[in-house]
C-alpha positions, -999 to 999 in steps of 0.1 A, spaced: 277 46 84 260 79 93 231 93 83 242 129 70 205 137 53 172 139 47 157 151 19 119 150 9 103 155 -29 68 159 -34 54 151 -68 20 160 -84 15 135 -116 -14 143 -131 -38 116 -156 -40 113 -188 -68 137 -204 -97 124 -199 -88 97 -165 -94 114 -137 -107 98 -107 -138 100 -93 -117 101 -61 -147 85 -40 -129 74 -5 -101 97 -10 -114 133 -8 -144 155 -23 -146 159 -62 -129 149 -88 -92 142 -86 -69 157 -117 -37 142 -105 -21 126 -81 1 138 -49 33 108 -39 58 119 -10 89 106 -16 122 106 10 160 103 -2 180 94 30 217 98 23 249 84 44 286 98 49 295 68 26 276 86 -5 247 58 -2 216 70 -9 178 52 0 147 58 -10 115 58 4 77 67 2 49 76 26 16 80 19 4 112 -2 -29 121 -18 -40 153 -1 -21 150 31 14 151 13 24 182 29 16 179 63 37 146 60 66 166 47 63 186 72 60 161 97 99 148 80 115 178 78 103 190 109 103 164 132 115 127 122 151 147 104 166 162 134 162 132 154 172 112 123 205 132 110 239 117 127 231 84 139 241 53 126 219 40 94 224 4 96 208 2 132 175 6 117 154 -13 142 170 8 173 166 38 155 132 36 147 124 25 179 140 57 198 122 78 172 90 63 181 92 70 216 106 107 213 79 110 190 48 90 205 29 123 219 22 129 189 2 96 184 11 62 176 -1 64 137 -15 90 115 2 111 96 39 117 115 40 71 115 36 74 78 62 96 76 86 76 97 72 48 74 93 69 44 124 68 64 124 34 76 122 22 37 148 43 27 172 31 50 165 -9 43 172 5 8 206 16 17 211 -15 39 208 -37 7 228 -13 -10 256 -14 17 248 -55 12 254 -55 -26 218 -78 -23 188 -69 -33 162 -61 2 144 -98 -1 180 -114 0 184 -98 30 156 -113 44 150 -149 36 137 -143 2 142 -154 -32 110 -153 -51 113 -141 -86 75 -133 -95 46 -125 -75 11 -126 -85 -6 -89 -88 -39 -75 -91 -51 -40 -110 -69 -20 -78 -84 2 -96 -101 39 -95 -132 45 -82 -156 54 -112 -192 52 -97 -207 50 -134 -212 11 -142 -201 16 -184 -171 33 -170 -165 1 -149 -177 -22 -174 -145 -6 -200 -120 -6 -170 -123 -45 -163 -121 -51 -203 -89 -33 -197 -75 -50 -169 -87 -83 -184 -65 -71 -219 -37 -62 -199 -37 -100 -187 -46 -95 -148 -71 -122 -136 -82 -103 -107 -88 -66 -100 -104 -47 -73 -127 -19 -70 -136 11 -57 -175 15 -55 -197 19 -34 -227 11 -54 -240 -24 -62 -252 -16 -94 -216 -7 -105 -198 -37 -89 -225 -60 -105 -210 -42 -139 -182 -52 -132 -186 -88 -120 -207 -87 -156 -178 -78 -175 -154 -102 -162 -174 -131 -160 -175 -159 -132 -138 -169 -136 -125 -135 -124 -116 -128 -88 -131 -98 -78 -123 -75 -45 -141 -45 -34 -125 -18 -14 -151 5 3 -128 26 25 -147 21 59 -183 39 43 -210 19 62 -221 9 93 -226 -29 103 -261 -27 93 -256 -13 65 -233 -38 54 -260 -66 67 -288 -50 43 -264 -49 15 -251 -86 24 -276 -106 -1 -266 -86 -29 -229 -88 -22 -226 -126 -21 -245 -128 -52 -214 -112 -67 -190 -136 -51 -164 -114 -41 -125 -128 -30 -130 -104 -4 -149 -68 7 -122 -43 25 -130 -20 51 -166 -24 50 -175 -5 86 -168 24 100 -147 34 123 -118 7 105 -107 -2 143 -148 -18 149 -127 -51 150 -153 -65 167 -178 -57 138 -155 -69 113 -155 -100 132 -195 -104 132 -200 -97 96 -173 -125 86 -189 -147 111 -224 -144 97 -229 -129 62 -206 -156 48 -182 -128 29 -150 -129 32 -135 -99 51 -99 -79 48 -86 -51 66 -49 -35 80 -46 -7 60 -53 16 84 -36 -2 115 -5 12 124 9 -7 154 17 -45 160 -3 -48 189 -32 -35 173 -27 -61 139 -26 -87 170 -62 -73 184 -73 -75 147 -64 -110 142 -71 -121 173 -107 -111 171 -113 -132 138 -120 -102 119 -100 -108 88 -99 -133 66 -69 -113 46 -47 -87 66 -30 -53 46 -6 -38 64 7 -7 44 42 -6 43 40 35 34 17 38 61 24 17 93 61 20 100 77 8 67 98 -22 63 110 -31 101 69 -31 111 58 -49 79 79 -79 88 67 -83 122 30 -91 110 40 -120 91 46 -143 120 13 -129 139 -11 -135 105 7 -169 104 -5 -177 139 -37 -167 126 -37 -191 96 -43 -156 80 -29 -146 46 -11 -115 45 -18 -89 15 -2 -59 15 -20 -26 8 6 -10 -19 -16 20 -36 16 34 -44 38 37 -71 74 42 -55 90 30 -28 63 21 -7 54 -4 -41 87 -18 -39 88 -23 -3 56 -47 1 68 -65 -36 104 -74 -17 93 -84 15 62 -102 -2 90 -123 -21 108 -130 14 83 -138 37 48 -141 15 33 -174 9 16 -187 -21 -14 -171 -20 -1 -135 -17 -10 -109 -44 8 -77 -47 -19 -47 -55 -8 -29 -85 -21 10 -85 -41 8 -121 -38 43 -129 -39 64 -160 -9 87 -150 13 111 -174 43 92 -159 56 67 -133 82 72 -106 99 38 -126 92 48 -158 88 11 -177 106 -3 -153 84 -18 -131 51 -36 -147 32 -66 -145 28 -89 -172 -2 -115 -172 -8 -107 -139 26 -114 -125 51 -92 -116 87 -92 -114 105 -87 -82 138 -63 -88 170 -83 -82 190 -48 -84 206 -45 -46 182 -27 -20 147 -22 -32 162 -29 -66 154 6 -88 156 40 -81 131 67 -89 138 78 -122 158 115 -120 135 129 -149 102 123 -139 117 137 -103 125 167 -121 95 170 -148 69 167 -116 81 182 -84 59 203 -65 71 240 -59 
């Protein structure tokens, strides 16, 4: 079965009037809409995968980095040797650095083709590997707001919509106290910074933090590779601590766990190699007595990908993050959506549903 093309679709969804971001973490101003990258990958049997790398501003450079690039080297060999592929790709590739913006577009292309290889199976992707789960516990991540009443009618939300935890984006304690406010002391509550202080800072902030009891804070220091300051805050400040979004190899996720800086690990399947790199963490968090939680801030493919090998190799106390955005559309349409804070894992064969053709159509970029 030969890979025959390669074929990328950048969309621009924008929000609802009224909902845009603050975009805080993710690039200067406010954000109208909202960039995804998705990959089709199709084979000389008339198979087709999907996949997803990560978008938001850099959505183009990653195309490029598909089309130009990963394609060429892609385009004739055999797409149910994913593994060996990957690997050769890597190495042709690895001048170029061994993450950033050219690994999450190999992360698209790696999804796509486990897609077809549960497609080729007849068996939906967790099948394939182990899995069986039917549910999975979610969370609503949320925007990042930076106005505490905004926060305080975004958690009633989340609350209505039956989640019973949520995270954040803020940066300010007076909104995250808002928020802890809002959803009272029976509410598990994360915090997602995006790598905005330095260890002191975090130390000087510390008191305040704890008095909001947080499941965990996310990439609380800069640079997001200070492993070793990751491990000092959790050792001392007596907050739990998660990180992995922004890891991209498997030896590096071992450095991370084996300096004790993580209390919860999130590799991004869009991000850090897709599917064949997401499964190898497992076994290294599980040495680690670490539990894994995928960063999913997507709403395609990448989504799918953590929620099906979540329900094959997660364990109990997994959560898949659930984007909780106010968007004119989804890639699934109502397809995919949690219900009091559970969602459903797609038993349809691959990653279990496709994008949906209109919503392709109604927001592709020119």
């Amino acid at each position: 079965m030969l890979i025959t093309a390669i074929e990328t679709f950048p969309l621009r969804i924008p929000f609802k009037p009224g909902q845009a971001s603050a975009a805080s973490g993710w690039g200067p101003g406010e954000r109208p809409a909202v960039d995804s990258l998705l990959v089709k990958v199709t084979t000389d049997q008339g198979l087709e995968g999907w996949g997803e790398a990560l978008g938001f501003g850099a959505a183009a450079v990653t195309q490029r980095a598909i089309d130009d690039l990963i394609a060429p080297l892609c385009v004739g060999r055999n797409a149910s040797r994913i593994a060996s592929l990957m690997l050769d790709v890597q190495k042709e590739l690895q001048v170029f650095g061994r993450g950033g913006l050219v690994t999450h577009a190999l992360s698209a292309v790696d999804i796509a083709l486990w897609d077809i290889a549960g497609k080729a199976a007849g068996a939906p992707l967790h099948c394939l590997l182990g899995g069986g789960a039917t549910h999975l516990a979610s969370y609503a991540s949320l925007e990042a707001y930076d106005d505490p009443t905004v926060v305080r009618d975004r958690v009633r939300r989340v609350l209505e919509d039956g989640f019973n935890s949520l995270k954040l984006h803020e940066r300010q304690p007076v909104a995250i106290r808002a928020a802890r406010e809002a959803a009272g002391p029976g509410v598990d509550i994360m915090v997602d910074v995006n790598c905005a202080w330095t260890v002191s800072q975090v130390r000087g902030l510390a008191p305040e933090l704890r008095d909001f009891r947080l499941k965990w804070l996310e990439e609380p220091v800069w640079p997001p590779e200070n492993y070793e300051g990751l491990a000092e805050l959790r050792a001392t400040e007596e907050i739990p601590i998660a990180a992995g979004e922004n890891v991209s190899t498997l030896m590096d996720f071992d450095r991370l766990l084996s300096a004790g800086s993580v209390d919860f690990v999130q590799p991004s399947p869009a991000k850090m190699g897709g599917v064949t790199e997401l499964c190898k963490v497992f076994p290294v968090a599980a040495l680690h007595n670490v539990t894994v939680m995928p960063h999913s801030f997507y709403d395609g493919p990448g989504l799918l990908a953590a929620i099906q090998v979540m329900a094959a190799l997660g364990d109990v106390d997994g959560m898949i993050e659930w984007r909780y955005f106010d968007l004119e559309a989804r890639i699934y349409g109502d397809a995919l959506s949690p219900e009091g804070g559970r969602i459903e894992v797609p038993q349809g064969p691959g990653l279990g549903i496709d994008p949906d053709p209109e919503v392709i159509r109604a927001y592709l970029r020119a």
